[in-house]
C-alpha positions in Angstrom: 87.1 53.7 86.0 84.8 51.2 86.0 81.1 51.7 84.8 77.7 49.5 85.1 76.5 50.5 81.8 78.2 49.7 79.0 79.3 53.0 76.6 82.4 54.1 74.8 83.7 57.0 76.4 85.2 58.5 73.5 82.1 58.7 71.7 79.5 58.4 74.3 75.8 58.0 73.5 72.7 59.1 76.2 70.8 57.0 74.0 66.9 57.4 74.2 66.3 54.8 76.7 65.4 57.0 79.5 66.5 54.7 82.8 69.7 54.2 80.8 70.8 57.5 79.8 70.1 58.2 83.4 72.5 56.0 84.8 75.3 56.9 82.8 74.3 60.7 82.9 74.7 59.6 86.8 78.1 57.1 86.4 79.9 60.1 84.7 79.1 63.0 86.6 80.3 60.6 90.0 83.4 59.8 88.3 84.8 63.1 88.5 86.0 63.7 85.1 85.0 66.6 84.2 86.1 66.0 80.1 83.8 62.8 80.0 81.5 64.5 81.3 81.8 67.1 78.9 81.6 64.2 75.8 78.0 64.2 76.9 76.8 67.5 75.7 77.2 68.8 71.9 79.7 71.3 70.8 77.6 74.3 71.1 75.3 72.6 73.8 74.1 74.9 76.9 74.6 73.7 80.7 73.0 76.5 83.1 74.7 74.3 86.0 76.8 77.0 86.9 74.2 79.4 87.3 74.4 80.7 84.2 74.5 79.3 80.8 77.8 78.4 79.6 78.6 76.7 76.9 82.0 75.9 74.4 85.2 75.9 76.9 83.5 77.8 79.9 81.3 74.8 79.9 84.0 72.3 80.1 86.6 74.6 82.7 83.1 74.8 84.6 82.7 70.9 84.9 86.5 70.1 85.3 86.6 72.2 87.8 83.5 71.2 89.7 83.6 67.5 89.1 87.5 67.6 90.6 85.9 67.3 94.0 84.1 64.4 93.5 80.2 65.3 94.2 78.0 62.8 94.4 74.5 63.1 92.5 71.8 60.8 92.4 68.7 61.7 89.8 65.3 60.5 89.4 63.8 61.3 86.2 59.7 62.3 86.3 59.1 62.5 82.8 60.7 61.5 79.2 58.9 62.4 75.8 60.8 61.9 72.5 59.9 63.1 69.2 61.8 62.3 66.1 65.3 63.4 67.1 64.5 65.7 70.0 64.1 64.1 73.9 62.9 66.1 76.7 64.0 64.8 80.2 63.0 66.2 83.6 64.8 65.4 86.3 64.7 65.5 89.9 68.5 65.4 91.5 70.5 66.1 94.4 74.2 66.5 95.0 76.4 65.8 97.9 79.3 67.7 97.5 81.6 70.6 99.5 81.5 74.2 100.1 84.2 77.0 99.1 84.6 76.6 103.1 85.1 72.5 102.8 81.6 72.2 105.0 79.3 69.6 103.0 76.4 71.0 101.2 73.5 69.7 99.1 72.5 70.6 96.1 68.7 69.9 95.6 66.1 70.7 92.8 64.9 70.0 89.5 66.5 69.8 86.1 65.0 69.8 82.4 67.4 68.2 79.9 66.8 68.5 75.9 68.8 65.3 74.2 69.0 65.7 70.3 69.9 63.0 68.3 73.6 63.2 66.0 74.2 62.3 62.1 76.0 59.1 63.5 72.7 57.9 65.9 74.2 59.0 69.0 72.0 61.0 71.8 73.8 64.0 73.5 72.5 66.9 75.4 71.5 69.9 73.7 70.2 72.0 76.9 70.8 71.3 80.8 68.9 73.7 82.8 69.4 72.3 87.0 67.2 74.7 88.6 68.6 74.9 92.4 66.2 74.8 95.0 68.9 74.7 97.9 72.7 75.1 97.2 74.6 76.6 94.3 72.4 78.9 92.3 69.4 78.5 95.1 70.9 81.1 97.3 
């Protein structure tokens, strides 16, 4: 797989750069992969993606199970404050992706992400809360 930003996938950093922990945020989640996609958040991180928050190995069956089907999100961030090792995104996103019934459906709304900076300098995400306002959790 073949990414525009350059990152190690084993040990993957969102960095604080805002635009570029975007794009790989965005590069990952489109690759389908739902265990690199899991290398994004920290151990004990929370993803309310679902609809509810998971987090351990229900996150990660949650993603690989999601992410199989290939969705396609694009994301627009609308703010970005860091303080020490702590960044707060928001996000505006939507998702192109299939229902249980294999009609296409779009996932729109609004997302706040909490980054927190590792021992080793490396940026993962502490809290993803997608808030739906069509789609998955909308309805």
């Amino acid at each position: 797989m073949a990414f525009t930003v350059n990152f190690d996938p084993e040990n993957p950093d969102l960095t604080n750069d805002t635009d570029t922990q975007n794009e790989i945020f965005i590069q990952v989640f489109n690759s389908g992969d739902g265990e690199l996609f899991n290398r994004l958040y920290l151990d004990d991180s929370i993803s309310n993606f679902s609809g509810e928050p998971l987090t351990g190995e229900a996150r990660l069956a949650f993603f690989k199970e999601f992410l199989a089907s290939k969705p396609s999100l694009k994301a627009r961030v609308t703010h970005s404050y860091v303080a020490g090792d702590v960044a707060l995104i928001g996000v505006d996103y939507s998702i192109e992706t299939t229902g249980p019934d294999g009609a296409p459906l779009l996932l729109e709304g609004n997302c706040t992400d909490v980054l927190r900076r590792i021992e080793d300098g490396r940026w993962l995400m502490a809290i993803d809360r997608p808030v739906a306002a069509t789609g998955l959790v909308a309805e």
